[in-house]
TITILUM-249218 format. One record per residue (C-alpha): residue in three letters; y, z, x. Coordinates in steps of 0.25 Angstrom, whole numbers, plus 5000, padded with zeros to 4 digits. Layout:
BEGIN
alaYZX;...
This chain:
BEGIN
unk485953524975;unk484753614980;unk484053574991;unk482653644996;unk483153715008;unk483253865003;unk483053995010;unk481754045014;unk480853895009;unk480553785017;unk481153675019;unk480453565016;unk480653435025;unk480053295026;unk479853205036;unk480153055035;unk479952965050;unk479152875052;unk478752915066;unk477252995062;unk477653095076;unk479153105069;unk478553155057;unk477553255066;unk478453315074;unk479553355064;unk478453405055;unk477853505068;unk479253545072;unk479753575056;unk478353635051;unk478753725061;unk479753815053;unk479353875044;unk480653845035;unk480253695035;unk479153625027;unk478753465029;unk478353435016;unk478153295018;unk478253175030;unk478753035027;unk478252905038;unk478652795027;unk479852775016;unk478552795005;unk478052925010;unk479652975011;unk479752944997;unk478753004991;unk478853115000;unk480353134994;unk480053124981;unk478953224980;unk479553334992;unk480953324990;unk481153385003;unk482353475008;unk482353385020;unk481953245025;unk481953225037;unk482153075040;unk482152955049;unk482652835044;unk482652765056;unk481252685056;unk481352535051;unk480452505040;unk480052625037;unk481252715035;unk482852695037;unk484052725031;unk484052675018;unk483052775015;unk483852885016;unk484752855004;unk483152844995;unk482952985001;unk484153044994;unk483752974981;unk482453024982;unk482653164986;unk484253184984;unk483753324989;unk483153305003;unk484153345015;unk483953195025;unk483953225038;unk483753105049;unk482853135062;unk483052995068;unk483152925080;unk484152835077;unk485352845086;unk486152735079;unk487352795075;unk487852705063;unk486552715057;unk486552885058;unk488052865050;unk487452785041;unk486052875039;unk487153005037;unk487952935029;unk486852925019;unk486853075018;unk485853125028;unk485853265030;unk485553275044;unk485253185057;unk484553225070;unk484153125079;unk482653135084;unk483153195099;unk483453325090;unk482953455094;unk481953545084;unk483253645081;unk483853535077;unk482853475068;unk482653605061;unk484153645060;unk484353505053;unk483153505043;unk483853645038;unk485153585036;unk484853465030;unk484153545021;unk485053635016;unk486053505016;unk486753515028;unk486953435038;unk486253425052;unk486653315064;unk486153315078;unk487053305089;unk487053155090;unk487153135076;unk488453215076;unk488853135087;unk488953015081;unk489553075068;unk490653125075;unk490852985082;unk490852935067;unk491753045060;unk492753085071;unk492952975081;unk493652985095;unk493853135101;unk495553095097;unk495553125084;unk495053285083;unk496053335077;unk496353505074;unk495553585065;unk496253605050;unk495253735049;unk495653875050;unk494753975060;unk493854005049;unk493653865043;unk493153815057;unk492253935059;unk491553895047;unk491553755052;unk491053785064;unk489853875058;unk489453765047;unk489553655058;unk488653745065;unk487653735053;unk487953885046;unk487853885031;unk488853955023;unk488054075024;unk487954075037;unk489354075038;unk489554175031;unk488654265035;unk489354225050;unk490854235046;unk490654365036;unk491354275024;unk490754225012;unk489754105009;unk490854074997;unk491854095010;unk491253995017;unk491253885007;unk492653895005;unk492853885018;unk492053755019;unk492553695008;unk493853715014;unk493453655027;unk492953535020;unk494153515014;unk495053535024;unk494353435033;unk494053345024;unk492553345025;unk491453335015;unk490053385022;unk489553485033;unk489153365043;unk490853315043;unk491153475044;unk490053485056;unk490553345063;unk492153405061;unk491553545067;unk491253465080;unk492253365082;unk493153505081;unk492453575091;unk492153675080;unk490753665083;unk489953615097;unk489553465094;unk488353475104;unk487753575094;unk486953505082;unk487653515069;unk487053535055;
C-alpha cells in the first residue's frame, strides 16, 4: 500500500472538529510548514465525507468526541472511504475505555488537546508515513492496559543489539535512520526487527514502542511515535 507521504512533497492534511477555533488554529500552526498542506477542513460528518472522497488525504486529523455531530462510529466510514488516510485523534476526551476503544479501531495516532506544537507536528509525519504517534498520557493508559502492575516486568529476551534498535525505533527513527546511525544495512535492520517481533511476540511498532518503556529501554516521559 502506498500512501502520500513521500520525500521532498507535502503532506496533505485535513481537519475535521467541530470547534470553528479547533479548525483555525491547527490550520495556522500546520500552514506553517512548509512540508504540510490543508487541503480541506470538515465541521460536519457531510463536509468530511465528501471532503474524503474527493482529497483522499494522507492524514485526517480527527475528533470524534462531539455528540451529534461526530463520534466514534465514524471512524470505521473513514477507513471505508479512504482506506488510505492515516487517523490521527486530537481530542479532549480523557475517558480511558473510550481511547482503548477508539485505538482499537485502528487509529493511527492520539494526542490529547494539551499537546505541545512539536508534538502535533511529529505526530501528523508519522501517521503519515503509517506509524504510530501517542502522547504521554495516551501511552499511560495503554501501559495501564497492556502490562498491568509494576510486579510482572520480567528480563529482556534481546541481545545488545536487538534492544538498541528497539530503543531507536521507540524513539521514532525509521530503518534508515537506523541505519545511517549504527553503520548496518536497511536490509539489516529489518531482519533485525522482524526478529525482535518474533521474539517478543508482538505485531506493530505502538506494542514494541509500549515494551520499550515498560523495559526502561526508553524514557516514558518522552512522547513516543
Amino acid at each position: 500500500m502506498q500512501t502520500q507521504f513521500q520525500e521532498n512533497m507535502p503532506i496533505q492534511v485535513a481537519i475535521a472538529d467541530s470547534q470553528y477555533l479547533i479548525r483555525v488554529g491547527l490550520r495556522h500552526l500546520l500552514e506553517a510548514d512548509e512540508g504540510i498542506s490543508i487541503v480541506g477542513e470538515a465541521s460536519d460528518k457531510e463536509q468530511l465525507f465528501q471532503l474524503l472522497e474527493i482529497e483522499k488525504p494522507a492524514v485526517l486529523i480527527f475528533d470524534y468526541n462531539h455528540p451529534a455531530i461526530f463520534s466514534q462510529d465514524d471512524i470505521m466510514r473513514i477507513k471505508s472511504v479512504s482506506p488510505d488516510t492515516g487517523i490521527l485523534i486530537i481530542s479532549a476526551d480523557n475517558d480511558r475505555q473510550n481511547i482503548y476503544k477508539v485505538l482499537e479501531m485502528g487509529v493511527n495516532s492520539f494526542l490529547t488537546k494539551e499537546c505541545d506544537k512539536d508534538e502535533i507536528f511529529q505526530a501528523v509525519r508519522a501517521t503519515a508515513a503509517r506509524e504510530k504517534f501517542f502522547c504521554h498520557k495516551v501511552l499511560e493508559f495503554l501501559l495501564e492496559k497492556s502490562f498491568g502492575s509494576e510486579g510482572d516486568c520480567l528480563p529482556t529476551p534481546l541481545t545488545p543489539r536487538e534492544v538498541e534498535i528497539v530503543r531507536w525505533v521507540a524513539e521514532g527513527k525509521t530503518a534508515k535512520d537506523i541505519s545511517d546511525l549504527i553503520n548496518i544495512s536497511v536490509h539489516t535492520i529489518y531482519t533485525h526487527r522482524k526478529n525482535i517481533m518474533k521474539k517478543l511476540k508482538l505485531s506493530s511498532t505502538s506494542e514494541l514502542v509500549l515494551y520499550a518503556v515498560r523495559q526502561g529501554i526508553v524514557d516514558s516521559s518522552l512522547p513516543q511515535n
